[in-house]
C-alpha positions in Angstrom: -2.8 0.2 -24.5 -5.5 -0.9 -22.3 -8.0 2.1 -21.0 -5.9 3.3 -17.8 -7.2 3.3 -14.4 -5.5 6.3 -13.8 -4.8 9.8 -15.2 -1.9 11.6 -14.2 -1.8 15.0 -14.9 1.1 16.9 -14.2 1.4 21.2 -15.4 4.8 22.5 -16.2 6.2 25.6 -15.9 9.8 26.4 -14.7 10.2 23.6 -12.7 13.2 22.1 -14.2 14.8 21.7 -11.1 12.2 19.7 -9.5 10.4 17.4 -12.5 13.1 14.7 -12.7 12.0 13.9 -8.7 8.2 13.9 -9.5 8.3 12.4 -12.1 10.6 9.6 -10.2 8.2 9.3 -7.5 4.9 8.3 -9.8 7.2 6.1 -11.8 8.4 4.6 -8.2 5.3 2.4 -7.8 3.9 -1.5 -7.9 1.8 -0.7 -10.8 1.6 -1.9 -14.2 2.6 1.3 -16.2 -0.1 0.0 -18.9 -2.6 0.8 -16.4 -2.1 4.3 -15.6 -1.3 7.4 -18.1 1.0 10.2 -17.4 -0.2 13.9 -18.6 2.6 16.2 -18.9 1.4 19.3 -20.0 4.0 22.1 -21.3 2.4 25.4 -20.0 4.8 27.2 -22.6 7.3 26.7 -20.1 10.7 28.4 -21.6 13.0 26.5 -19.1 14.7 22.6 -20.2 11.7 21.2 -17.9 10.3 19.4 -21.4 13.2 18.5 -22.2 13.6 16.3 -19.1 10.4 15.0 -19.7 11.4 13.7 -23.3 13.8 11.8 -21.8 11.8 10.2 -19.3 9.3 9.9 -22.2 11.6 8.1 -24.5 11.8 5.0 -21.7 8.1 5.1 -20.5 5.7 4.7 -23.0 3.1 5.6 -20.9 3.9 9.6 -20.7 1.8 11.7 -23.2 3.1 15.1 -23.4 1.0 18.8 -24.4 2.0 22.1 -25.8 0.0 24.5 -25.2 0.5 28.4 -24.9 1.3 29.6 -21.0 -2.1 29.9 -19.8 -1.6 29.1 -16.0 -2.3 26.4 -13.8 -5.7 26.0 -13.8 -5.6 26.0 -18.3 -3.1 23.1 -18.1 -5.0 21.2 -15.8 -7.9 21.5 -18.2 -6.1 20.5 -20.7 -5.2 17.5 -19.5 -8.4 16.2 -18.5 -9.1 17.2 -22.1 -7.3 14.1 -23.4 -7.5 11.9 -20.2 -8.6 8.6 -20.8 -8.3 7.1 -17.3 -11.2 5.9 -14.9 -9.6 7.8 -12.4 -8.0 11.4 -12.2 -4.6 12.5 -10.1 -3.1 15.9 -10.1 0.3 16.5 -9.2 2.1 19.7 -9.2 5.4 19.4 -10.7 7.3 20.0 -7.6 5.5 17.4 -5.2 5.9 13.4 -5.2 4.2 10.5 -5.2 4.7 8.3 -1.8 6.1 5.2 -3.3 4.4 1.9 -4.1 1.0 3.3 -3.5 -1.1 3.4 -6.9 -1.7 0.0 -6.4 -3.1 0.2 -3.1 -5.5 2.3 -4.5 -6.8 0.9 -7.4 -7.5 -1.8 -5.3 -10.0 0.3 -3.1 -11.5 2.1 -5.6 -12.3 -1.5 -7.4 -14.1 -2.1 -4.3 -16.5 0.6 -4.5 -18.0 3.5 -6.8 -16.3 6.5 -5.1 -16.7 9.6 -6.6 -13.9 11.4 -5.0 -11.3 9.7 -2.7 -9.5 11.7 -0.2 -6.3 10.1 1.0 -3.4 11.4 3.7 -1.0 14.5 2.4 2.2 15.9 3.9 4.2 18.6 3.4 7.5 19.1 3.4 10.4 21.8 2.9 12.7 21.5 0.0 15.7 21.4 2.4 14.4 19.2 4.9 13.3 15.1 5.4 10.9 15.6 8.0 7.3 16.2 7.0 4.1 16.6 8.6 0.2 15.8 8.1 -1.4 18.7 6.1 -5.3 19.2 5.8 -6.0 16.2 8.2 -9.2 14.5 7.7 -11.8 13.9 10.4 -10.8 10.4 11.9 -14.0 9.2 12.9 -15.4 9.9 9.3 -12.3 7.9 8.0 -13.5 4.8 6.0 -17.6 5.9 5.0 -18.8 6.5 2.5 -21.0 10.0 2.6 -22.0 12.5 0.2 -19.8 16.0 0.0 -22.7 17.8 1.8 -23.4 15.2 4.7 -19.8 15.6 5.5 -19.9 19.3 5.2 -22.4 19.1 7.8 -20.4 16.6 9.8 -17.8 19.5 10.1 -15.6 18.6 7.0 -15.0 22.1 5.4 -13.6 19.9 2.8 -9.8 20.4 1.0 -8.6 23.7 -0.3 -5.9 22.0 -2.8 -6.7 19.0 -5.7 -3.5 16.9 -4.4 -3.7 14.3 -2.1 -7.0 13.2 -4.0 -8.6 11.2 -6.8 -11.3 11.7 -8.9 -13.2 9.8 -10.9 -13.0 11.2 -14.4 -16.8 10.8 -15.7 -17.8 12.2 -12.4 -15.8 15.5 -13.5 -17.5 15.0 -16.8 -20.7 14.6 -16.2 -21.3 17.9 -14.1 -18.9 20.4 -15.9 -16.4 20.9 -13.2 -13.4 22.6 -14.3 -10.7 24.6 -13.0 -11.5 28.3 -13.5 -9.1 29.7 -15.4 -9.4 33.4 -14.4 -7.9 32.6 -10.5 -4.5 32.7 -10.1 -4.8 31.9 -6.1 -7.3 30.0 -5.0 -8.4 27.9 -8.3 -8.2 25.0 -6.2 -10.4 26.0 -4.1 -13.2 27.2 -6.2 -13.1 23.9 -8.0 -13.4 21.9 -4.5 -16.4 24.0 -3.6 -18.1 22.3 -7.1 -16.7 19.1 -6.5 -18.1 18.8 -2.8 -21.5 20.1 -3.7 -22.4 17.4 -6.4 -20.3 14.7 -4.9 -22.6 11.7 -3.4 -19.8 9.4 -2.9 -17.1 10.8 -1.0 -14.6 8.6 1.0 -11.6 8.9 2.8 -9.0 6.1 3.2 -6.0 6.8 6.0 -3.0 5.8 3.3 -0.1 8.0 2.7 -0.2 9.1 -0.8 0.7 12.8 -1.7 4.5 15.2 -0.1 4.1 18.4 -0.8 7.3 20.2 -1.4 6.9 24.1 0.2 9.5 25.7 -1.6 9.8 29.7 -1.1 9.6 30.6 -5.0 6.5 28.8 -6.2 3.7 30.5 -7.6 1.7 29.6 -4.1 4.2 31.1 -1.6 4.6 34.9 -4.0 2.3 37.3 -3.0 2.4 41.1 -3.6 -0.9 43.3 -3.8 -0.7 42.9 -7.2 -1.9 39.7 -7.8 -4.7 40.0 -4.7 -5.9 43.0 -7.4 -6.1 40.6 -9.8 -8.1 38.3 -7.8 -10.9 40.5 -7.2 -11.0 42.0 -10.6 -12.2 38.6 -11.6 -15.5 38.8 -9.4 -17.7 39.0 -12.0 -16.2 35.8 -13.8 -16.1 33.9 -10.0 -20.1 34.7 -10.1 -20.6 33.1 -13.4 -18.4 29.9 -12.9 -20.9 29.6 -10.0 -24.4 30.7 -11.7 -24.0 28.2 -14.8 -25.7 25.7 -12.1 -28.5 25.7 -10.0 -27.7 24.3 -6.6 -29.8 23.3 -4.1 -30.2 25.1 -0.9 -27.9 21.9 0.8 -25.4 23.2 -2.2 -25.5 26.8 -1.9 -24.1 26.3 1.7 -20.8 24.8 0.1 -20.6 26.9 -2.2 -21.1 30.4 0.0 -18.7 29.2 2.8 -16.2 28.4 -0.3 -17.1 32.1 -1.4 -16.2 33.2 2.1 -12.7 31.7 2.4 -11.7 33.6 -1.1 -12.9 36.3 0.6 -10.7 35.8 3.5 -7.8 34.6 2.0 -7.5 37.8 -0.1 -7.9 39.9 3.0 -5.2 37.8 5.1 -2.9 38.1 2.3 -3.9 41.8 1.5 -2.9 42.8 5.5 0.4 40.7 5.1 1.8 42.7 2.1 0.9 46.4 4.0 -1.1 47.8 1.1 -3.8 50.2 3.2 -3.7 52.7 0.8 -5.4 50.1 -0.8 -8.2 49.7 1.9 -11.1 51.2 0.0 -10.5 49.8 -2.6 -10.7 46.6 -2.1 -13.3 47.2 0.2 -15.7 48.1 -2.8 -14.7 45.2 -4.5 -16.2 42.5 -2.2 -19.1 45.1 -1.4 -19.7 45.2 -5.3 -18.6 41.0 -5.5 -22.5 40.4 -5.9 -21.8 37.4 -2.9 -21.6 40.3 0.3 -22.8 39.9 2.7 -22.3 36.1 2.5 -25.0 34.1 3.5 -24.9 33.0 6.7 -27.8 30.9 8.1 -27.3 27.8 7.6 -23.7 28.1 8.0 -22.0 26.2 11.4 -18.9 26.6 10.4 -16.9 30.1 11.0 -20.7 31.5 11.9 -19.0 34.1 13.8 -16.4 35.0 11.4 -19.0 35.6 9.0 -21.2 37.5 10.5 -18.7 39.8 11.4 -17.8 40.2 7.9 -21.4 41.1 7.3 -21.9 43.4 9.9 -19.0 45.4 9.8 -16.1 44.9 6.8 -14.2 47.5 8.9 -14.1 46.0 12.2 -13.6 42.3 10.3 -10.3 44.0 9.0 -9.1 45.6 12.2 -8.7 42.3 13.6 -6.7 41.1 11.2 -4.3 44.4 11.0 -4.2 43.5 14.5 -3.2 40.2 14.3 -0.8 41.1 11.1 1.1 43.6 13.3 1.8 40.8 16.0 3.0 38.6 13.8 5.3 41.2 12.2 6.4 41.8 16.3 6.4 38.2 16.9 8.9 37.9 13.6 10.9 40.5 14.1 12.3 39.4 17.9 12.9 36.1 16.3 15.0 37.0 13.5 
């Protein structure tokens, strides 16, 4: 087999009722299947999803299947760059799709030009529904240049919070360490953008329809409880290392603490939504004790006033969204 142009790399985990359709939709394309590789990795899933997968395996010869012990997400995605052999990275969570004929499409534009990181259009769709809509739109009058992660940053681009719906180039990856961190179980995607976008120097997106999300109500992104917002900020410390192993320029560190500050908010959004104030304090004294509060603010454009609420008053910064929590709960209830 000729080196691929792309790697595929798909995690599975329970999904046996939605692998057959992914895996459909990135064998559903006008592209030599010598040229691209296929990553399934078994997250020690104990559903039949591998089993599907042999059989798709037994009539592509292109699918190279993992076993590895459950270890979540973010290990499975590590593990398949591991062994990925391709110029070109593509994640795809097991429950999304390809659009059809479109790998060809861009192979061609990425033989064009050295891009780092190629952003194309995603859509997302519910399981029991055909219509879909534009997710995470991209700036239109940035579409086609090519600009480094931090000029667009400072163009307004806060830059993706999910891997899908973009490719990387592998050696790129390589070359500065990025991985997924495998401590987040919310937000990994996130974390690993934030790298991505500061080192990045060739960053371009390309208006072509590429990545459906499926939202379906059981997957690991829609469950929330406190629980697992607990678990996110007991992993402070290790969120401060994955960023501390480099040393990023002050252009960087403006990424990197406006990344910082959407972890930050997320967790407090979700926190609000569940109705866990007995839990105030303490996760109050976990972002006070984070090492990254008050986040840095200066050269930030971007959610400046946000921010600096945050860092002048945690409590007041949380009123506002118990506020807006309780008219959404209002808002919900009238409709139901």
């Amino acid at each position: 087999m000729e080196i691929p142009f792309f790697s595929v790399i798909i995690p599975v985990y329970n999904v046996e009722a939605y692998i057959s359709r992914c895996l459909d939709s990135i064998y559903d394309q006008d592209f030599e299947e010598n040229k691209y590789e296929v990553i399934v990795v078994n997250d020690g899933t104990p559903d039949h999803s591998m089993d599907i997968v042999e059989k798709y395996a037994d009539i592509h010869q292109n699918i190279i299947m993992i076993d590895k012990d459950n270890g979540g997400v973010s290990s499975a995605r590590n593990a398949g760059i591991s062994v990925a052999k391709g110029v070109y990275l593509i994640f795809v969570d097991p429950d999304d799709a390809l659009e059809p004929k479109v790998l060809k499409t861009i192979c061609d534009e990425l033989r064009q030009a050295d891009i780092e990181i190629l952003i194309l259009n995603s859509f997302e769709q519910k399981m029991d529904r055909d219509v879909k809509s534009e997710i995470q739109i991209f700036p239109r009058k940035l579409t086609g240049s090519t600009l480094s992660g931090i000029e667009l940053f400072k163009k307004g681009y806060l830059g993706k919070t999910s891997v899908w719906g973009i490719v990387f180039k592998r050696l790129f990856i390589l070359e500065h360490g990025i991985e997924f961190p495998e401590f987040v179980l919310n937000g990994e995607d996130t974390l690993f953008m934030a790298l991505c976008f500061a080192f990045a120097v060739k960053v371009k997106h390309v208006g072509l329809n590429f990545y459906c999300y499926m939202l379906r109500n059981n997957s690991a992104s829609q469950a929330w409880d406190y629980e697992r917002g607990h678990l996110i900020y007991l992993h402070f410390d290790d969120m401060r290392r994955y960023f501390e192993r480099d040393v990023f320029s002050s252009d960087q560190k403006i990424i990197i603490h406006f990344h910082i500050y959407r972890t930050f908010s997320y967790i407090l959004h979700r926190f609000f939504e569940v109705h866990c104030l007995n839990k105030y304090f303490e996760i109050k004294h976990a972002v006070f004790d984070s090492g990254f509060y008050p986040i840095e603010v200066k050269p930030l454009k971007q959610f400046r006033a946000k921010i600096m609420l945050l860092n002048f008053s945690f409590g007041l910064y949380c009123f506002t969204l118990f506020v807006r929590q309780l008219f959404l709960d209002i808002f919900k209830k009238r409709n139901e």
